[in-house]
mmCIF file of the N, C-alpha and C atoms, coordinates in Angstrom:
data_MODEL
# 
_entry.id   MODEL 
# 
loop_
_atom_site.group_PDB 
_atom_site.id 
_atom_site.type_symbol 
_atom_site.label_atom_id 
_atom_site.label_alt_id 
_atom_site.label_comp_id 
_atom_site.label_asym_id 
_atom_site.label_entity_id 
_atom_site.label_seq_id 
_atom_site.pdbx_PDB_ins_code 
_atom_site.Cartn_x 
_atom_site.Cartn_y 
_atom_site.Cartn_z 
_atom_site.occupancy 
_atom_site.B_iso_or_equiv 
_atom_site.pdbx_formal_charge 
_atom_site.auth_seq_id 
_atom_site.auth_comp_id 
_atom_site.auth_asym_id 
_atom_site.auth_atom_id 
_atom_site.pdbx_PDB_model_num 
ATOM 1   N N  . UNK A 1 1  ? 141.371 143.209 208.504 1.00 0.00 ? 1  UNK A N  1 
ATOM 2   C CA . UNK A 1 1  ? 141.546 144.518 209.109 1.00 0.00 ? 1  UNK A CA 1 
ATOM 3   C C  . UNK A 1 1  ? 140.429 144.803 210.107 1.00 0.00 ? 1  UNK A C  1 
ATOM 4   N N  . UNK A 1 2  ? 139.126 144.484 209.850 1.00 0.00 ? 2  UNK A N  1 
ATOM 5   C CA . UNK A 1 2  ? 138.143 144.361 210.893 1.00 0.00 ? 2  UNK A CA 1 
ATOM 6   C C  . UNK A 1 2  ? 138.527 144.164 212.036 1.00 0.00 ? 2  UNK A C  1 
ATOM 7   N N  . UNK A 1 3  ? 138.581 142.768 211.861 1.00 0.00 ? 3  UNK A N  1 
ATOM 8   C CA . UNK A 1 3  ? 139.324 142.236 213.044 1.00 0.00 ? 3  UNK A CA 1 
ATOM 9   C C  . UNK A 1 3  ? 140.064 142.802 214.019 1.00 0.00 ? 3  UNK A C  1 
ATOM 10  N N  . UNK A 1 4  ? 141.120 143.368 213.161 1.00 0.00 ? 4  UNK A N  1 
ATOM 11  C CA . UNK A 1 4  ? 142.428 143.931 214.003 1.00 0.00 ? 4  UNK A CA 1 
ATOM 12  C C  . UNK A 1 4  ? 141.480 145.690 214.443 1.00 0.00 ? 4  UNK A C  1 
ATOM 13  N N  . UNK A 1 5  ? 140.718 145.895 213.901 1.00 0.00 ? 5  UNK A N  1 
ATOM 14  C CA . UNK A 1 5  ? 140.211 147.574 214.583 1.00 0.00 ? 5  UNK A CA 1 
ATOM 15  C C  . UNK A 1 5  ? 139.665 146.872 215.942 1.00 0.00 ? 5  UNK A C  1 
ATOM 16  N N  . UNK A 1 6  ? 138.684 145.574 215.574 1.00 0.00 ? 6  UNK A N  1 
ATOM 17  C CA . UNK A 1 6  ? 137.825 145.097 216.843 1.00 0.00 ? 6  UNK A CA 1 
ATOM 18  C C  . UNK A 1 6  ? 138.557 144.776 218.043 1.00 0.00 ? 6  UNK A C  1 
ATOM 19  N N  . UNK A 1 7  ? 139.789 144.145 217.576 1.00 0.00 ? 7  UNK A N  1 
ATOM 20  C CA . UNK A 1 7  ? 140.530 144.108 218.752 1.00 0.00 ? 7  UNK A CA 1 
ATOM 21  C C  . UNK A 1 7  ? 140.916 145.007 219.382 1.00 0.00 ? 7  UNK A C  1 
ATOM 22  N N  . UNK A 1 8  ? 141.289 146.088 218.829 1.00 0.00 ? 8  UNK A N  1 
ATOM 23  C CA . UNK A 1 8  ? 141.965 147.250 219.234 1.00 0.00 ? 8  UNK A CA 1 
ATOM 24  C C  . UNK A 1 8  ? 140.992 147.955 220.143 1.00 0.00 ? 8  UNK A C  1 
ATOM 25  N N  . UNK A 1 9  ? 139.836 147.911 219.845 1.00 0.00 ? 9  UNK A N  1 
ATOM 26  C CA . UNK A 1 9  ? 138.696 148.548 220.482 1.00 0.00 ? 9  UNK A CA 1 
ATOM 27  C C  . UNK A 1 9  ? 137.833 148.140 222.084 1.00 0.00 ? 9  UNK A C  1 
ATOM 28  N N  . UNK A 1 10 ? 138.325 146.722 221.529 1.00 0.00 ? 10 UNK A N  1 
ATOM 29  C CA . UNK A 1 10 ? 138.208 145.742 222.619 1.00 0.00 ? 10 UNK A CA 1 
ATOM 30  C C  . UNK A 1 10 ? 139.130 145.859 223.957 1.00 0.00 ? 10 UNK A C  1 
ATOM 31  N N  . UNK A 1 11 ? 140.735 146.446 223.579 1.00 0.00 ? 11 UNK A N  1 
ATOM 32  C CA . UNK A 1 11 ? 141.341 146.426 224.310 1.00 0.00 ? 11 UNK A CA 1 
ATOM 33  C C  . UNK A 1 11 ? 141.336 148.268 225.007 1.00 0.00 ? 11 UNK A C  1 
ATOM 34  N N  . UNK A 1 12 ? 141.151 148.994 223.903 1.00 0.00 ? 12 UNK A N  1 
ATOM 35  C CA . UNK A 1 12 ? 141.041 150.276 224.796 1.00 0.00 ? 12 UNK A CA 1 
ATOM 36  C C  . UNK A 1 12 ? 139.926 150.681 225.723 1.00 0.00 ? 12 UNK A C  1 
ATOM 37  N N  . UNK A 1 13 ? 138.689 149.904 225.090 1.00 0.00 ? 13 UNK A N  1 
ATOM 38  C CA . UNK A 1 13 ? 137.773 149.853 226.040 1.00 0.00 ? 13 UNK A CA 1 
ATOM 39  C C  . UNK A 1 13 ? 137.781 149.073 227.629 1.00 0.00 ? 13 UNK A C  1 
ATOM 40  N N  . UNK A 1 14 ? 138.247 148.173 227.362 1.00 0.00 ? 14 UNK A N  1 
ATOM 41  C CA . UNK A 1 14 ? 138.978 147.478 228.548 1.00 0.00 ? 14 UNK A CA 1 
ATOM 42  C C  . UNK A 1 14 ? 140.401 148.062 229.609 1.00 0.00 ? 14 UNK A C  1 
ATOM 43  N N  . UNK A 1 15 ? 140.997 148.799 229.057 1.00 0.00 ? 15 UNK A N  1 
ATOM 44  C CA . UNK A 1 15 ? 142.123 150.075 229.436 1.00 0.00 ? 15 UNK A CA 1 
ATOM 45  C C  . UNK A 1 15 ? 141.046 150.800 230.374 1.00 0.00 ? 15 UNK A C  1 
ATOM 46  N N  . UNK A 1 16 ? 140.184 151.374 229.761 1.00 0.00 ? 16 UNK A N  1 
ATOM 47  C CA . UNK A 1 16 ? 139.134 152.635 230.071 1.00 0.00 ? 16 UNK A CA 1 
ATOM 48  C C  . UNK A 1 16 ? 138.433 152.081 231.292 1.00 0.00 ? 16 UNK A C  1 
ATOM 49  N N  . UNK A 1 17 ? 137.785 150.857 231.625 1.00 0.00 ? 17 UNK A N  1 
ATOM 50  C CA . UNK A 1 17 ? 137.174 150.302 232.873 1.00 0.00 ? 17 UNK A CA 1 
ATOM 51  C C  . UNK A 1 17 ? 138.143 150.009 233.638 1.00 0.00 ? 17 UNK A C  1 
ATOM 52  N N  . UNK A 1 18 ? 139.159 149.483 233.357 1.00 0.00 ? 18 UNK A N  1 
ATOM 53  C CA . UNK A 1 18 ? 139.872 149.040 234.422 1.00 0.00 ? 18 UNK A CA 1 
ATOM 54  C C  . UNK A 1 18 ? 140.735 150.695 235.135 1.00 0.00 ? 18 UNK A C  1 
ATOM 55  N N  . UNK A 1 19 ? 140.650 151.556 234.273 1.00 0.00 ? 19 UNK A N  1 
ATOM 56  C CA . UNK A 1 19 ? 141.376 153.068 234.812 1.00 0.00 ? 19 UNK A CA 1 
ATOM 57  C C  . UNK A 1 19 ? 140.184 153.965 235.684 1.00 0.00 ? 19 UNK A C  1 
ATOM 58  N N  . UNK A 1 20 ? 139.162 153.226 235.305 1.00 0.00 ? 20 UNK A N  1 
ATOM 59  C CA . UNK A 1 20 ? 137.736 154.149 235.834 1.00 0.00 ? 20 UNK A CA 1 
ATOM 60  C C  . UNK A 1 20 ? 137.943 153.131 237.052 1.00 0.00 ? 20 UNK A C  1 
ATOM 61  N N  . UNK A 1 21 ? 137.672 151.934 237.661 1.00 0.00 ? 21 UNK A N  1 
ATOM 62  C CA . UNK A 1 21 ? 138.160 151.318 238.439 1.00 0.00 ? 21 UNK A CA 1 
ATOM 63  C C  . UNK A 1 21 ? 138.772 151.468 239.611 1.00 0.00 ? 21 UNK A C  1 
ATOM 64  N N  . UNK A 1 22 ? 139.999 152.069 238.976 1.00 0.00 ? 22 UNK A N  1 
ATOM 65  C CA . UNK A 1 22 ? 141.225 152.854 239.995 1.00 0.00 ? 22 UNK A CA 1 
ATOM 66  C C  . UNK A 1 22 ? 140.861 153.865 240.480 1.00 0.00 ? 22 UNK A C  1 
ATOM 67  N N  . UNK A 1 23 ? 140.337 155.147 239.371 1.00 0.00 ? 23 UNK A N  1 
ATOM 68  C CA . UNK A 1 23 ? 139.835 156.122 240.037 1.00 0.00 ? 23 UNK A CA 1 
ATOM 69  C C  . UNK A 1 23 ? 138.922 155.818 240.921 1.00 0.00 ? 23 UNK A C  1 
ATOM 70  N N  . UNK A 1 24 ? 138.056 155.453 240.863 1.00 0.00 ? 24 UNK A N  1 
ATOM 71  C CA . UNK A 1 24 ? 136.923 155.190 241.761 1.00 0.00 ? 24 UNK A CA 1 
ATOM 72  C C  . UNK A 1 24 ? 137.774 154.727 243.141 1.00 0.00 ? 24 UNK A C  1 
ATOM 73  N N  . UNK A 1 25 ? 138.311 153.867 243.043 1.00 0.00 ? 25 UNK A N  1 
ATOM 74  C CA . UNK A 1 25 ? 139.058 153.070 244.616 1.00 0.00 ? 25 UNK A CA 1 
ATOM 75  C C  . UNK A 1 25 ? 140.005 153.986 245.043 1.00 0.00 ? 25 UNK A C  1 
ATOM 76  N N  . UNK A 1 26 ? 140.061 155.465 244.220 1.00 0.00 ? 26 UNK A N  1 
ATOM 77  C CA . UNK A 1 26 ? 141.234 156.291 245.225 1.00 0.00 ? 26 UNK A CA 1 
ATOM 78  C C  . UNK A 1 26 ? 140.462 157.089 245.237 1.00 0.00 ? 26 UNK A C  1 
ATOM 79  N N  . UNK A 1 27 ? 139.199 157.640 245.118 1.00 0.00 ? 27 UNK A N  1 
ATOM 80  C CA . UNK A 1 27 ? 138.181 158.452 245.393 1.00 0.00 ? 27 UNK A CA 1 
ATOM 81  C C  . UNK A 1 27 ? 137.634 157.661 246.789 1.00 0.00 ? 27 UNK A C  1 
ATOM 82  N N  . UNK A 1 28 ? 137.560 156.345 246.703 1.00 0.00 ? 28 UNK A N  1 
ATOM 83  C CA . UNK A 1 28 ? 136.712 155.973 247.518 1.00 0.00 ? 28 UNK A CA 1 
ATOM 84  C C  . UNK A 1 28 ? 137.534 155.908 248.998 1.00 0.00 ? 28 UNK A C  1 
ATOM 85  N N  . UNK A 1 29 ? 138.977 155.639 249.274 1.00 0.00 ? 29 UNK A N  1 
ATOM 86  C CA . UNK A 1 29 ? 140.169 155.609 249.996 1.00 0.00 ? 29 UNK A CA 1 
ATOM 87  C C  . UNK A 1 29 ? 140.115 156.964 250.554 1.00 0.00 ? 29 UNK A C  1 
ATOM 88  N N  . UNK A 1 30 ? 140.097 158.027 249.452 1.00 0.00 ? 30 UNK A N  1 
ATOM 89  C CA . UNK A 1 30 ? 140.341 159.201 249.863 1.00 0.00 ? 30 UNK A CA 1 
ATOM 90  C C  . UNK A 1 30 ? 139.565 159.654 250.804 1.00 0.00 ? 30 UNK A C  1 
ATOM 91  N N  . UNK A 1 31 ? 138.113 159.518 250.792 1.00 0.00 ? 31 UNK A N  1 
ATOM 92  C CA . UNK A 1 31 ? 136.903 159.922 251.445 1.00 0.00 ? 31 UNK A CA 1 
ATOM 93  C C  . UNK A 1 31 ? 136.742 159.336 252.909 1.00 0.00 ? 31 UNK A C  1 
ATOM 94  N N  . UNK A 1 32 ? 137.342 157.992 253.168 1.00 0.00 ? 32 UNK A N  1 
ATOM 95  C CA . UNK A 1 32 ? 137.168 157.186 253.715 1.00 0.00 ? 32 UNK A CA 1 
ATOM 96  C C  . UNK A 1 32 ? 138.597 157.701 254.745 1.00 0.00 ? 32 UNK A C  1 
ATOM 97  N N  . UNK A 1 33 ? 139.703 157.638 254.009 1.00 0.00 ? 33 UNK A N  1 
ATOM 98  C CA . UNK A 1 33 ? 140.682 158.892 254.999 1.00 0.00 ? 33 UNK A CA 1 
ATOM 99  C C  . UNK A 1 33 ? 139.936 160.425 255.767 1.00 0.00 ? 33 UNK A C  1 
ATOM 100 N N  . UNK A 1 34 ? 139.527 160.562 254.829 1.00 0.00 ? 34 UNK A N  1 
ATOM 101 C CA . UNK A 1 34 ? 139.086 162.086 255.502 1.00 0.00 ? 34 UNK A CA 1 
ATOM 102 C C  . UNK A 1 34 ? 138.469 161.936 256.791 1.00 0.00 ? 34 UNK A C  1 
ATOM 103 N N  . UNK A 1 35 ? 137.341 160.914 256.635 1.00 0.00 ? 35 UNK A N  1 
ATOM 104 C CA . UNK A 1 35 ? 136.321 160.533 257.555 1.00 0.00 ? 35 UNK A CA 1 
ATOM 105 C C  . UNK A 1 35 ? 137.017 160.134 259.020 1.00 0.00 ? 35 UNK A C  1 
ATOM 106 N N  . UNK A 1 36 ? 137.861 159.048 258.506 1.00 0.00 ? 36 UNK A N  1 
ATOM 107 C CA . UNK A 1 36 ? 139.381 158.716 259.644 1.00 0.00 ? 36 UNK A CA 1 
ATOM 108 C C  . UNK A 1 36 ? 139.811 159.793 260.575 1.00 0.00 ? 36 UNK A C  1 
ATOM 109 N N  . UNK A 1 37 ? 140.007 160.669 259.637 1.00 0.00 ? 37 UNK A N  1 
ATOM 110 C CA . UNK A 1 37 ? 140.975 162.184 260.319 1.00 0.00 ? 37 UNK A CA 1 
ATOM 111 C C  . UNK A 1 37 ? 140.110 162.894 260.958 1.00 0.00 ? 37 UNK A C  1 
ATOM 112 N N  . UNK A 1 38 ? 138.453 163.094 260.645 1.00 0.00 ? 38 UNK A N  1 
ATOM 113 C CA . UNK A 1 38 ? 137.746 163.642 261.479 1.00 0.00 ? 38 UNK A CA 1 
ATOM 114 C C  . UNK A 1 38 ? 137.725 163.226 262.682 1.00 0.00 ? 38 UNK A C  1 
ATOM 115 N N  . UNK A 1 39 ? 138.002 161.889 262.914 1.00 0.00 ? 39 UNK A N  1 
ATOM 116 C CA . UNK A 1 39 ? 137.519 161.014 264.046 1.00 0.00 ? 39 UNK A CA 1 
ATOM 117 C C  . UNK A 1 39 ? 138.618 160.560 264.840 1.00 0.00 ? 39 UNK A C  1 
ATOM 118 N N  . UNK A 1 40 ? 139.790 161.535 264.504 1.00 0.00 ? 40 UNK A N  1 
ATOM 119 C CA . UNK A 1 40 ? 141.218 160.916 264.857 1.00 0.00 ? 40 UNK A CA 1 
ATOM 120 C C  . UNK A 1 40 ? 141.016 159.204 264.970 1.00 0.00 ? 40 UNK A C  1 
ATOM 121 N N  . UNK A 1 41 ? 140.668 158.809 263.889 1.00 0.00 ? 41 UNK A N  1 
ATOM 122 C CA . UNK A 1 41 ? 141.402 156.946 264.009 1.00 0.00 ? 41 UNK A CA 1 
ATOM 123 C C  . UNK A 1 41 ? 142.011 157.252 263.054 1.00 0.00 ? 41 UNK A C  1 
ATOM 124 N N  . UNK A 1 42 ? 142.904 156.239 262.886 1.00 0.00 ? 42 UNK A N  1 
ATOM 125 C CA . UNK A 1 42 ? 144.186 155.623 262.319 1.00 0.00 ? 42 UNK A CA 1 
ATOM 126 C C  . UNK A 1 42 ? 143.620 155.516 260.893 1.00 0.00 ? 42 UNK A C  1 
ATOM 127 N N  . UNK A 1 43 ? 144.206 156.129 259.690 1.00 0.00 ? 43 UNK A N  1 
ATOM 128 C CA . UNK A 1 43 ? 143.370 156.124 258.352 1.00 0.00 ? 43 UNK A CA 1 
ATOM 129 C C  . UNK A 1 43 ? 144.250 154.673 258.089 1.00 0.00 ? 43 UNK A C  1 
ATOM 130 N N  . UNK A 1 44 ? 145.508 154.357 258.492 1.00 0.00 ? 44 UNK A N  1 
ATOM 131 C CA . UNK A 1 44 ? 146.258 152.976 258.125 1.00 0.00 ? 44 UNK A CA 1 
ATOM 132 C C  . UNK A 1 44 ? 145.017 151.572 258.122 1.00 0.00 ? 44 UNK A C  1 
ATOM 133 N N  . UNK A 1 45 ? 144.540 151.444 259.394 1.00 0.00 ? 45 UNK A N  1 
ATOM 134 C CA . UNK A 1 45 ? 143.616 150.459 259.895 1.00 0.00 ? 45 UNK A CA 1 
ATOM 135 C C  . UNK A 1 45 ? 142.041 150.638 258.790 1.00 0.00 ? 45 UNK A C  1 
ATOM 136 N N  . UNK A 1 46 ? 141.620 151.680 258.596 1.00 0.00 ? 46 UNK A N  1 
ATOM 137 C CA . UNK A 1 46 ? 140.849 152.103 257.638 1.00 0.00 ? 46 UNK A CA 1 
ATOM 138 C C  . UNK A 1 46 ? 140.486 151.507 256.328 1.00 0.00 ? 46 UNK A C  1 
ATOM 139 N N  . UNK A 1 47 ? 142.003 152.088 255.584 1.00 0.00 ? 47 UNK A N  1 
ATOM 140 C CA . UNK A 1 47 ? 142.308 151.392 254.613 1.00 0.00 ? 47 UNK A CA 1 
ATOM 141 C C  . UNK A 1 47 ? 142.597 149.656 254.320 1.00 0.00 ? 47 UNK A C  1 
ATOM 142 N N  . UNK A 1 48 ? 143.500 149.732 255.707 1.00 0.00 ? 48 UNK A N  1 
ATOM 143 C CA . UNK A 1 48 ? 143.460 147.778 255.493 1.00 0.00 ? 48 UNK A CA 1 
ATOM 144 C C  . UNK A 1 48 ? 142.544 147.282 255.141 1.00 0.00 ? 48 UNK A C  1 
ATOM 145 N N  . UNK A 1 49 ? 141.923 147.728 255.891 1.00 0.00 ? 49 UNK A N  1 
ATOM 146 C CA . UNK A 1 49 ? 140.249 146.934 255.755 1.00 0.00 ? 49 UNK A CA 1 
ATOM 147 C C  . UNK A 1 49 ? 139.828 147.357 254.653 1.00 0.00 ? 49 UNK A C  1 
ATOM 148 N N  . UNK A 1 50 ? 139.861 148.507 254.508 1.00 0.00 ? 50 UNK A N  1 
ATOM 149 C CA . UNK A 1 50 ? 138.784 148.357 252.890 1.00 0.00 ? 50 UNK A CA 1 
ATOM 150 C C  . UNK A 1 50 ? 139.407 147.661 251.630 1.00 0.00 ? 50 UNK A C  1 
ATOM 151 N N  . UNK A 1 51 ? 140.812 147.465 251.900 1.00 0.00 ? 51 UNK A N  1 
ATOM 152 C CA . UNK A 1 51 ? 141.749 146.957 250.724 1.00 0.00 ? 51 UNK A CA 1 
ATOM 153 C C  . UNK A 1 51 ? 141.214 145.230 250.906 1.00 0.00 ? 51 UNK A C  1 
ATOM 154 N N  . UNK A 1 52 ? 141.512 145.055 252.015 1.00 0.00 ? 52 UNK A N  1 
ATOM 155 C CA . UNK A 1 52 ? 141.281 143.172 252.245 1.00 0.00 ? 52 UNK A CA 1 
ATOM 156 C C  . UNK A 1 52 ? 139.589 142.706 252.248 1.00 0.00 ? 52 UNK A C  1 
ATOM 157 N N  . UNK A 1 53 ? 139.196 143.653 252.467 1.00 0.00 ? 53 UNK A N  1 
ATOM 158 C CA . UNK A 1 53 ? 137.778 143.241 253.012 1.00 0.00 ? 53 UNK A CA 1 
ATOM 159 C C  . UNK A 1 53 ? 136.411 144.218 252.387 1.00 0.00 ? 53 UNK A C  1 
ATOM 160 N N  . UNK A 1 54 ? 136.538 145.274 251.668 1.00 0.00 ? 54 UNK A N  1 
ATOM 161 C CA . UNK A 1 54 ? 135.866 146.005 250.955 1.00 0.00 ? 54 UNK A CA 1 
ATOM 162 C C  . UNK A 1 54 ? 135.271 147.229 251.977 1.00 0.00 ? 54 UNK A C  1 
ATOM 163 N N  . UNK A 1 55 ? 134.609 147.927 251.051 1.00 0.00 ? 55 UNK A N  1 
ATOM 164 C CA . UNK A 1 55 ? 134.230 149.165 252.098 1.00 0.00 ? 55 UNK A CA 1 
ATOM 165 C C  . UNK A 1 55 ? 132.787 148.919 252.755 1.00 0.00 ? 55 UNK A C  1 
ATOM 166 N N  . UNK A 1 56 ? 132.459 148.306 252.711 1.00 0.00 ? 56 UNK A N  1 
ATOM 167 C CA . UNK A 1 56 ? 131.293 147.981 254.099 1.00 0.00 ? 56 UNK A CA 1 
ATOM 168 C C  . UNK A 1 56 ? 131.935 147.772 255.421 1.00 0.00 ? 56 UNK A C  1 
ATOM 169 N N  . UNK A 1 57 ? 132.978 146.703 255.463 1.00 0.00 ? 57 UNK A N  1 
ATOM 170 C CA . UNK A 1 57 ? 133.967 146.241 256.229 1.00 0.00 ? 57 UNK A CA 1 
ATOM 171 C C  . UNK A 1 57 ? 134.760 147.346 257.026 1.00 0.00 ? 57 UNK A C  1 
ATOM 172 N N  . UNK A 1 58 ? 135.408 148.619 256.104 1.00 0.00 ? 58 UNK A N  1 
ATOM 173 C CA . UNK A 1 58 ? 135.423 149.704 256.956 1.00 0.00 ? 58 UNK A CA 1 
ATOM 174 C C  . UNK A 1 58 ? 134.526 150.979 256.965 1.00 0.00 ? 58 UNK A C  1 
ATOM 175 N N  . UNK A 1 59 ? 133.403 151.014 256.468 1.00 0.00 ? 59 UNK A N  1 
ATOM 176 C CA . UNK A 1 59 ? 132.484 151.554 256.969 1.00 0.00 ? 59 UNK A CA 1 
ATOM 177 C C  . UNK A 1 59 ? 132.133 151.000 258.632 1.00 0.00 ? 59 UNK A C  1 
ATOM 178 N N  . UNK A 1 60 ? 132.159 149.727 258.606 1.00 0.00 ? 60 UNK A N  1 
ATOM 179 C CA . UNK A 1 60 ? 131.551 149.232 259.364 1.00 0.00 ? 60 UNK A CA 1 
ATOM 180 C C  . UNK A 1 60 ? 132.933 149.545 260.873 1.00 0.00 ? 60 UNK A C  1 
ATOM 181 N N  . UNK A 1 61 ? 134.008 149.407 260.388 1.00 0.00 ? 61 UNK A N  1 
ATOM 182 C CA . UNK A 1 61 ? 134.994 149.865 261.500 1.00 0.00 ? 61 UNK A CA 1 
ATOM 183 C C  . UNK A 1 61 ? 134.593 151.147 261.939 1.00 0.00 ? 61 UNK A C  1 
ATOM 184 N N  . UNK A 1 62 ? 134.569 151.907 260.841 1.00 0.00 ? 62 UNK A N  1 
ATOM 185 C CA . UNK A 1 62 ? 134.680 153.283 261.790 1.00 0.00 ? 62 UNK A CA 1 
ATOM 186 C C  . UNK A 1 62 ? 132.992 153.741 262.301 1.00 0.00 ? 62 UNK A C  1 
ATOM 187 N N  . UNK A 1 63 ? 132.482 152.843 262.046 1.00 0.00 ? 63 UNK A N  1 
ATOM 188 C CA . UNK A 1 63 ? 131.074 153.468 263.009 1.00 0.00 ? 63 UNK A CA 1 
ATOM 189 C C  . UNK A 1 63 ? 130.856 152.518 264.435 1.00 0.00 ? 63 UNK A C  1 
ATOM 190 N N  . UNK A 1 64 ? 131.970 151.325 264.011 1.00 0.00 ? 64 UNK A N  1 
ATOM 191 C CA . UNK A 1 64 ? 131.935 150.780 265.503 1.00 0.00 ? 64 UNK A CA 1 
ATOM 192 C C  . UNK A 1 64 ? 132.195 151.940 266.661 1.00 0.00 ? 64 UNK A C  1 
ATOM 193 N N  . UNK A 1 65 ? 133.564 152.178 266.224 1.00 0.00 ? 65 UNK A N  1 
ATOM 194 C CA . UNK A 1 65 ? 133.861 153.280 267.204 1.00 0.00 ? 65 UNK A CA 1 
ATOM 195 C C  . UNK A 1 65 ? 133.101 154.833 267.267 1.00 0.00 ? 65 UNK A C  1 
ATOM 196 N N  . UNK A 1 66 ? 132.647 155.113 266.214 1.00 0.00 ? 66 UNK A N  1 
ATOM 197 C CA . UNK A 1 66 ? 132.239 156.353 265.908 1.00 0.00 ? 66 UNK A CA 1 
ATOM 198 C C  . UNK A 1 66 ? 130.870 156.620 265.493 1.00 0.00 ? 66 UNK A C  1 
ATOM 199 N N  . UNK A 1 67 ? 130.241 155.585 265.633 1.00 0.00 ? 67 UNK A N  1 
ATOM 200 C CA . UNK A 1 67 ? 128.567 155.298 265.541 1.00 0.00 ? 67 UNK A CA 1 
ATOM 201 C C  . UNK A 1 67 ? 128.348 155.642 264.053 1.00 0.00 ? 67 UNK A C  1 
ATOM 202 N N  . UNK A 1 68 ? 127.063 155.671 264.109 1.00 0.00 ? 68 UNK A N  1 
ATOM 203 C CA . UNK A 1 68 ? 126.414 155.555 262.407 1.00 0.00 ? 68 UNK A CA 1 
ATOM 204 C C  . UNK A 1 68 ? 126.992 156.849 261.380 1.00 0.00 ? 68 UNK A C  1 
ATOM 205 N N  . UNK A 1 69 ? 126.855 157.752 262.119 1.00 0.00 ? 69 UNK A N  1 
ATOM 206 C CA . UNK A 1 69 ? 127.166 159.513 261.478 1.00 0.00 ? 69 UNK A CA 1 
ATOM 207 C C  . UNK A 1 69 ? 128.363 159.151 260.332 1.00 0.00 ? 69 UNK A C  1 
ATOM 208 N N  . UNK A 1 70 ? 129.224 158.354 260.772 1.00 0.00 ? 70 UNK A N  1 
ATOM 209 C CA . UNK A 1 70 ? 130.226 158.474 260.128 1.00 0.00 ? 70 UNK A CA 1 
ATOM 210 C C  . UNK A 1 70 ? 130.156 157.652 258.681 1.00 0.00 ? 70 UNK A C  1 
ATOM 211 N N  . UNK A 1 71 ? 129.139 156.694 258.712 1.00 0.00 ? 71 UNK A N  1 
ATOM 212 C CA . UNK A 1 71 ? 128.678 156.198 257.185 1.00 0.00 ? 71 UNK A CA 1 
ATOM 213 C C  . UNK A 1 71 ? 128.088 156.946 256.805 1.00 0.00 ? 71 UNK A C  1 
ATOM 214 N N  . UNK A 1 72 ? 127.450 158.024 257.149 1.00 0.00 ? 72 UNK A N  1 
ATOM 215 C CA . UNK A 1 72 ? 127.123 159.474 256.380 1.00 0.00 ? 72 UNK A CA 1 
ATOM 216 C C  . UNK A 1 72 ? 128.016 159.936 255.994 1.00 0.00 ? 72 UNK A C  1 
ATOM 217 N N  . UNK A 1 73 ? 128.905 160.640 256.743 1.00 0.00 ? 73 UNK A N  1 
ATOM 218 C CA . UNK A 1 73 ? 129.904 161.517 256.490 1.00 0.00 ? 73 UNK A CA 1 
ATOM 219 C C  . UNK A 1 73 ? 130.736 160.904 255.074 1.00 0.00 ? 73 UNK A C  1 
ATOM 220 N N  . UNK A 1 74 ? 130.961 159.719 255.351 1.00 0.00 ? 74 UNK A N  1 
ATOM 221 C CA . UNK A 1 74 ? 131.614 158.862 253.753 1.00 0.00 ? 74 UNK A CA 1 
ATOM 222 C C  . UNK A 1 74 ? 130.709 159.348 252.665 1.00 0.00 ? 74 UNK A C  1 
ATOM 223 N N  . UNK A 1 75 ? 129.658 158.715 253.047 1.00 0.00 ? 75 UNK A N  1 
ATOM 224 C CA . UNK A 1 75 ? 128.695 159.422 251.273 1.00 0.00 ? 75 UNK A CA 1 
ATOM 225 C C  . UNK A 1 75 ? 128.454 160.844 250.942 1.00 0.00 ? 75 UNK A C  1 
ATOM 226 N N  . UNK A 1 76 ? 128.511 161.307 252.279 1.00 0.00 ? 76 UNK A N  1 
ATOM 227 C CA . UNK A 1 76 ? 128.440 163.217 252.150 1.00 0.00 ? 76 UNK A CA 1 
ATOM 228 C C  . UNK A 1 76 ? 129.354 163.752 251.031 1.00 0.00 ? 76 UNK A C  1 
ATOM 229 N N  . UNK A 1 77 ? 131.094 162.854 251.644 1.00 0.00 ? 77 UNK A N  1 
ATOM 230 C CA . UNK A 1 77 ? 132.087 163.506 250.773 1.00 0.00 ? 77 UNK A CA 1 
ATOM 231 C C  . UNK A 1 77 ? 132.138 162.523 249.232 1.00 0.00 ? 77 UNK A C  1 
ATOM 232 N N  . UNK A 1 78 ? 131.372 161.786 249.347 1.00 0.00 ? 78 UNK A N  1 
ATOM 233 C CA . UNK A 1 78 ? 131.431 160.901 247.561 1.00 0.00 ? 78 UNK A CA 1 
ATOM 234 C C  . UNK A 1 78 ? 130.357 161.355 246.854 1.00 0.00 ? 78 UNK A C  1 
ATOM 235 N N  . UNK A 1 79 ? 129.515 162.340 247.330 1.00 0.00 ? 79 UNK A N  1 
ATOM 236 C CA . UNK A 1 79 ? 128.735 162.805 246.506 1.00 0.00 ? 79 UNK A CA 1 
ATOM 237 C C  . UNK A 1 79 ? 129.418 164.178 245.693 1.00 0.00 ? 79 UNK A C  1 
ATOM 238 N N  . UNK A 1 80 ? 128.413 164.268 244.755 1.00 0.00 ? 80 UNK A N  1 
ATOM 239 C CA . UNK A 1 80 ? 129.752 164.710 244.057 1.00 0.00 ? 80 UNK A CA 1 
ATOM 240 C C  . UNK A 1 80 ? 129.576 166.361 244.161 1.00 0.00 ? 80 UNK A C  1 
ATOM 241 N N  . UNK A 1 81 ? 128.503 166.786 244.873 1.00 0.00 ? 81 UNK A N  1 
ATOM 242 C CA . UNK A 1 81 ? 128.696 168.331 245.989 1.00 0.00 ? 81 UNK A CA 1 
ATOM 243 C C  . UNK A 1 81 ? 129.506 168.082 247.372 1.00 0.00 ? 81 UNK A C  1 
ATOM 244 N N  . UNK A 1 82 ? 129.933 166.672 247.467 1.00 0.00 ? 82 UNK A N  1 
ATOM 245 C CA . UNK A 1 82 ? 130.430 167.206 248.502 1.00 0.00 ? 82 UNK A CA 1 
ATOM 246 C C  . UNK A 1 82 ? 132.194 167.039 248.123 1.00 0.00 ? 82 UNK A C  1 
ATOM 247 N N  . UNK A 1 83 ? 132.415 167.126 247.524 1.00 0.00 ? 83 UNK A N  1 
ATOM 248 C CA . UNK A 1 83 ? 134.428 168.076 247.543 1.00 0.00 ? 83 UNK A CA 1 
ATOM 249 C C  . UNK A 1 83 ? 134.294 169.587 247.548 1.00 0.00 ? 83 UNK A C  1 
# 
């Protein structure tokens, strides 16, 4: 019976990271849209990139066009005064 609690525990805990996970990557999408819409670019192109290539990758897009401010503006709104 041990056993079978340990497993069980094993697996909801593992449920729980992989759901914290998600949240985090649609918190992090979300912010990363907003930032998009300030700057009228394309939140589509945004996201590609952060999906294929991680979010440095489109951090790094949208300050090509939109200079450094805008890797601020991302952490402004992920902090958690800024929603």
């Amino acid at each position: 019976m041990g056993q079978h609690l340990h497993e069980n525990f094993n697996a909801r805990e593992e449920w729980k990271a992989a759901r914290l996970t998600e949240i985090e990557f649609e918190e992090m999408a979300r912010a990363l849209k907003a930032v998009a819409k300030a700057h009228d670019r394309s939140c589509d192109d945004v996201i590609d990139t952060f999906a294929r290539e991680g979010l440095a990758a489109a951090l790094n897009l949208l300050a090509a066009s939109d200079g450094a401010a805008t890797t601020a503006e991302y952490y402004h709104l992920r902090a958690p005064s800024g929603h």
